[in-house]
C-alpha positions in Angstrom: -3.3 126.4 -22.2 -5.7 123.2 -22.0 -5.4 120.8 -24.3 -8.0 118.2 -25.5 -8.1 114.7 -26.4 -10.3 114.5 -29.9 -13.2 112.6 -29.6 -12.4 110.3 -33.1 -8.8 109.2 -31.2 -10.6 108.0 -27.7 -13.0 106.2 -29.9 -10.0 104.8 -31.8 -8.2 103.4 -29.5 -11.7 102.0 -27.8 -12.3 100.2 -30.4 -9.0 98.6 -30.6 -9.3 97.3 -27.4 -12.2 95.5 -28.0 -11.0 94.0 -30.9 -8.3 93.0 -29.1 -10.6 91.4 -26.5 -12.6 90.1 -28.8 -10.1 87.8 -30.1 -8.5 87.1 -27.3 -12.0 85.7 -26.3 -12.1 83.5 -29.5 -9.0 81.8 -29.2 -9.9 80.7 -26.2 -13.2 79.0 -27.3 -11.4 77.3 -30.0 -8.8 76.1 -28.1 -11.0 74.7 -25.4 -13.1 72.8 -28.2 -9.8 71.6 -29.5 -8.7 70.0 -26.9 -12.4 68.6 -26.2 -12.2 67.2 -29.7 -12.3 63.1 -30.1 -8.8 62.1 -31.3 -8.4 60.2 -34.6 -8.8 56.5 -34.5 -5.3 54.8 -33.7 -4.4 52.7 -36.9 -3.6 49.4 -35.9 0.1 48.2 -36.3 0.5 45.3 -38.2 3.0 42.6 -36.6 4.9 41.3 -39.3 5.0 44.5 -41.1 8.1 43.6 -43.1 9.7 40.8 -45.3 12.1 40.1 -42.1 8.8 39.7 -39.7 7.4 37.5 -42.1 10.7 35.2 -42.4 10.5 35.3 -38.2 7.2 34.2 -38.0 7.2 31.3 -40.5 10.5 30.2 -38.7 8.3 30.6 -35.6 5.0 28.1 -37.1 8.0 25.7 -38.4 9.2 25.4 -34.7 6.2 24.6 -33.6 5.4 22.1 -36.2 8.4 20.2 -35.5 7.4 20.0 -31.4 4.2 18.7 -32.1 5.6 15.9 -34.3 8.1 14.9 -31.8 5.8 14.9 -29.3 3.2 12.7 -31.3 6.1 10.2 -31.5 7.2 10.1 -28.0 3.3 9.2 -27.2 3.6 6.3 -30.1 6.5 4.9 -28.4 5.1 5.1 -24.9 1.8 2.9 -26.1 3.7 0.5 -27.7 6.0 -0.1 -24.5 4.7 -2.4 -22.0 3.0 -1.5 -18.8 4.3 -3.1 -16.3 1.5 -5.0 -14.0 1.2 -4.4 -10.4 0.3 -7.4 -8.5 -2.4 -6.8 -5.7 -2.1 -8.2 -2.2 -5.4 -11.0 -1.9 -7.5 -9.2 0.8 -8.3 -11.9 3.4 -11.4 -13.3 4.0 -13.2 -12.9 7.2 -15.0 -15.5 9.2 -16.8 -15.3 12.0 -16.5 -19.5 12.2 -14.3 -22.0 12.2 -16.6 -24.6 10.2 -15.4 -24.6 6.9 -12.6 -21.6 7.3 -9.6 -22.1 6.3 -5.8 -20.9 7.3 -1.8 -20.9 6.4 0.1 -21.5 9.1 3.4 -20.2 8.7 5.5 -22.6 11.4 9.0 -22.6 12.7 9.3 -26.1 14.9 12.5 -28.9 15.9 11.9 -32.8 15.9 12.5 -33.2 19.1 12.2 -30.9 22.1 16.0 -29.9 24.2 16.6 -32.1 27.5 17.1 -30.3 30.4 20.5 -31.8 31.1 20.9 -30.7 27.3 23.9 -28.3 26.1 22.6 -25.2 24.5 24.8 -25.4 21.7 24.1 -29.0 21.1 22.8 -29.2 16.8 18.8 -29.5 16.5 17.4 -30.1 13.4 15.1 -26.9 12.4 12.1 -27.3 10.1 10.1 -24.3 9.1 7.3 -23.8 5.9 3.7 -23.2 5.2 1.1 -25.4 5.7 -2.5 -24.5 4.6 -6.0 -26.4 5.9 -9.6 -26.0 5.7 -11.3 -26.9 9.2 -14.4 -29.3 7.5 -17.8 -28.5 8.9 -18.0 -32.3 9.6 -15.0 -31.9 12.5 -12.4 -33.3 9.4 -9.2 -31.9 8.6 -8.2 -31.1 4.7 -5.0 -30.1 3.5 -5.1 -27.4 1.1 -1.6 -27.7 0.4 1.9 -28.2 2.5 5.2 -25.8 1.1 8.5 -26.7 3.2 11.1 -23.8 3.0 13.9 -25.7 4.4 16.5 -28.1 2.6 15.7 -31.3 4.2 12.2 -31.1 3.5 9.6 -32.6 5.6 6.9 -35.8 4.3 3.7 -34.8 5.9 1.7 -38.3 5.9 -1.5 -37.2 7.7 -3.7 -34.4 8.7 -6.2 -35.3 12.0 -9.6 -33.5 12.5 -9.6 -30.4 14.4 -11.8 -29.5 17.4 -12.4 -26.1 19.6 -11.4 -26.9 23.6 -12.0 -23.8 26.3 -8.9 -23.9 28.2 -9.1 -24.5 32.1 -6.2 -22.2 32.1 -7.7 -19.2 30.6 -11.6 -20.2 30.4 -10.5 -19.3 26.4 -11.2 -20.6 23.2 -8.1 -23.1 21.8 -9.2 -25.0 18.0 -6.5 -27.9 17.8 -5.7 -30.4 15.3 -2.6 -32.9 14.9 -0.2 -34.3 11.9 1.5 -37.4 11.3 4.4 -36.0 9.6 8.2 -38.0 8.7 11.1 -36.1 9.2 14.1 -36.7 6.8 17.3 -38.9 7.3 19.6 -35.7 7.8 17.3 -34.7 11.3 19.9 -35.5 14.1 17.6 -36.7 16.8 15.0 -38.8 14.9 16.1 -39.5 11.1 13.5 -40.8 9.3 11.5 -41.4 12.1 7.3 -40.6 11.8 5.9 -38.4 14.3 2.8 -36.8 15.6 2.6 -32.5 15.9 0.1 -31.4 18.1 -1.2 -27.8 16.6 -3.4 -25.2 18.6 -4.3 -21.4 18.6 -6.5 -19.2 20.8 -9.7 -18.5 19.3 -10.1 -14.3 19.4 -12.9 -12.6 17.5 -12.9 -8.5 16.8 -16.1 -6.4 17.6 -17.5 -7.5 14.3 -17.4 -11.7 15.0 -14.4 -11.6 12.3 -12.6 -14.9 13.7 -8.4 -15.0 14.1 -6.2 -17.5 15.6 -3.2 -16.1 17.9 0.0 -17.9 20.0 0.1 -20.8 17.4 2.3 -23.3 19.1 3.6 -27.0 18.2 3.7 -29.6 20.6 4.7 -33.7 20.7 3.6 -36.2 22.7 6.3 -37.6 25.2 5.9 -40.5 27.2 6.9 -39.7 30.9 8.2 -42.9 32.9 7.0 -42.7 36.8 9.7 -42.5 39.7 11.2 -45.9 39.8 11.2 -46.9 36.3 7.3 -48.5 37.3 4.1 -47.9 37.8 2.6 -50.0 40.7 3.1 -53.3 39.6 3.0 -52.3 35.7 5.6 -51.2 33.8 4.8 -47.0 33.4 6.0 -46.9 29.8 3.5 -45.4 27.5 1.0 -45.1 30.6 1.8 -41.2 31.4 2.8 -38.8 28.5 3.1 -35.0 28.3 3.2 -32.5 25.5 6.7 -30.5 25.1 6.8 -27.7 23.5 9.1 -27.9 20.1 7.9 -24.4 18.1 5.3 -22.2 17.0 3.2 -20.2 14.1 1.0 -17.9 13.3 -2.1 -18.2 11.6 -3.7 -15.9 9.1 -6.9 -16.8 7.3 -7.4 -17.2 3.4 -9.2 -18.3 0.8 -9.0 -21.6 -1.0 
């Protein structure tokens, strides 16, 4: 026996399957324009959204107040305090002559220079200071000004001209001048005695002509007798002399 299908069920269940389609199809167009679709505008959150932000945040403005104030009066105080005032070093002048230069001589010397047959520990009287001149275009010596740094302080009476010598030593420059200076009554060799220093430095100049004086020394005059106590039929006293050594200094140039 054959049995057939009727033609209204086929159709049926045709027509059920593309409805089925059908909206399976739409689904998935609105879905994918869902998920296309702009989202909504974030609403901002506020910061202090409640009566306890808003206590926080004036606590917080207070705070900040109160730095600013203490901060105004720490600067108050610091103007009003007193700056302390740092004192420059003089730059020193250059000169590229002697004529009308002028230097401190920072000395060390001793009244009288050691004898040989002297014992080393025998007591010298030291002197030592500061003694500042002008070297006068005219060949004339001034004295700026004369600061003793020892006790017994020395009485310096005189200041000689001053003159530049080439050495037949060293075929060098030497400037040279001489004091008549009294050492005090405490000095163990020569108390209260008045004496004549010898000063003289090497002339050196730099690459520019700046003028400097170097190995300062101080010297006295010391009257040599002859062998024999005579000098040909004369008596030799006073006749030969040589300069002895007694200290030093060193020069540095500055202005008046």
């Amino acid at each position: 026996i054959e049995l057939k299908q009727p033609h209204n069920l086929a159709l049926s269940i045709d027509t059920r399957l593309t409805m089925k389609l059908l909206l399976v199809f739409l689904l998935t167009v609105m879905g994918a324009v869902v998920s296309f679709a702009p989202l909504p505008a974030a609403t901002p959150k506020r910061l202090f959204a409640t009566s306890a932000g808003s206590d926080d945040a004036e606590q917080l403005r207070e705070s900040a107040q109160k730095l600013r104030d203490e901060a105004k009066a720490l600067e108050s105080n610091l103007d009003r305090k007193p700056r302390a005032v740092v004192a420059m070093e003089p730059v020193a002048p250059s000169y590229t002559s002697l004529k009308e230069s002028v230097w401190t001589l920072s000395y060390r010397f001793v009244s009288d220079p050691p004898k040989k047959d002297d014992d080393d520990d025998a007591p010298v009287s030291n002197y030592s200071g500061k003694l500042t001149v002008k070297l006068l275009s005219d060949g004339y010596t001034e004295l700026i000004r004369h600061e003793p740094s020892t006790g017994d302080r020395l009485e310096l009476l005189k200041v000689w001209g001053w003159d530049k010598e080439v050495s037949n030593e060293d075929d060098k420059d030497y400037v040279l001048f001489s004091t008549n200076i009294k050492v005090p009554e405490s000095d163990v060799a020569m108390p209260n005695e008045e004496l004549r220093f010898y000063w003289q430095a090497r002339v050196e100049s730099d690459s520019g002509g700046a003028l400097s004086l170097a190995d300062g020394t101080v010297t006295v005059k010391k009257d040599v007798e002859p062998p024999g106590g005579f000098w040909g039929i004369f008596n030799g006293g006073g006749i030969l002399a040589q300069f002895r050594y007694v200290g030093n200094f060193a020069a540095r140039s500055v202005s008046e």
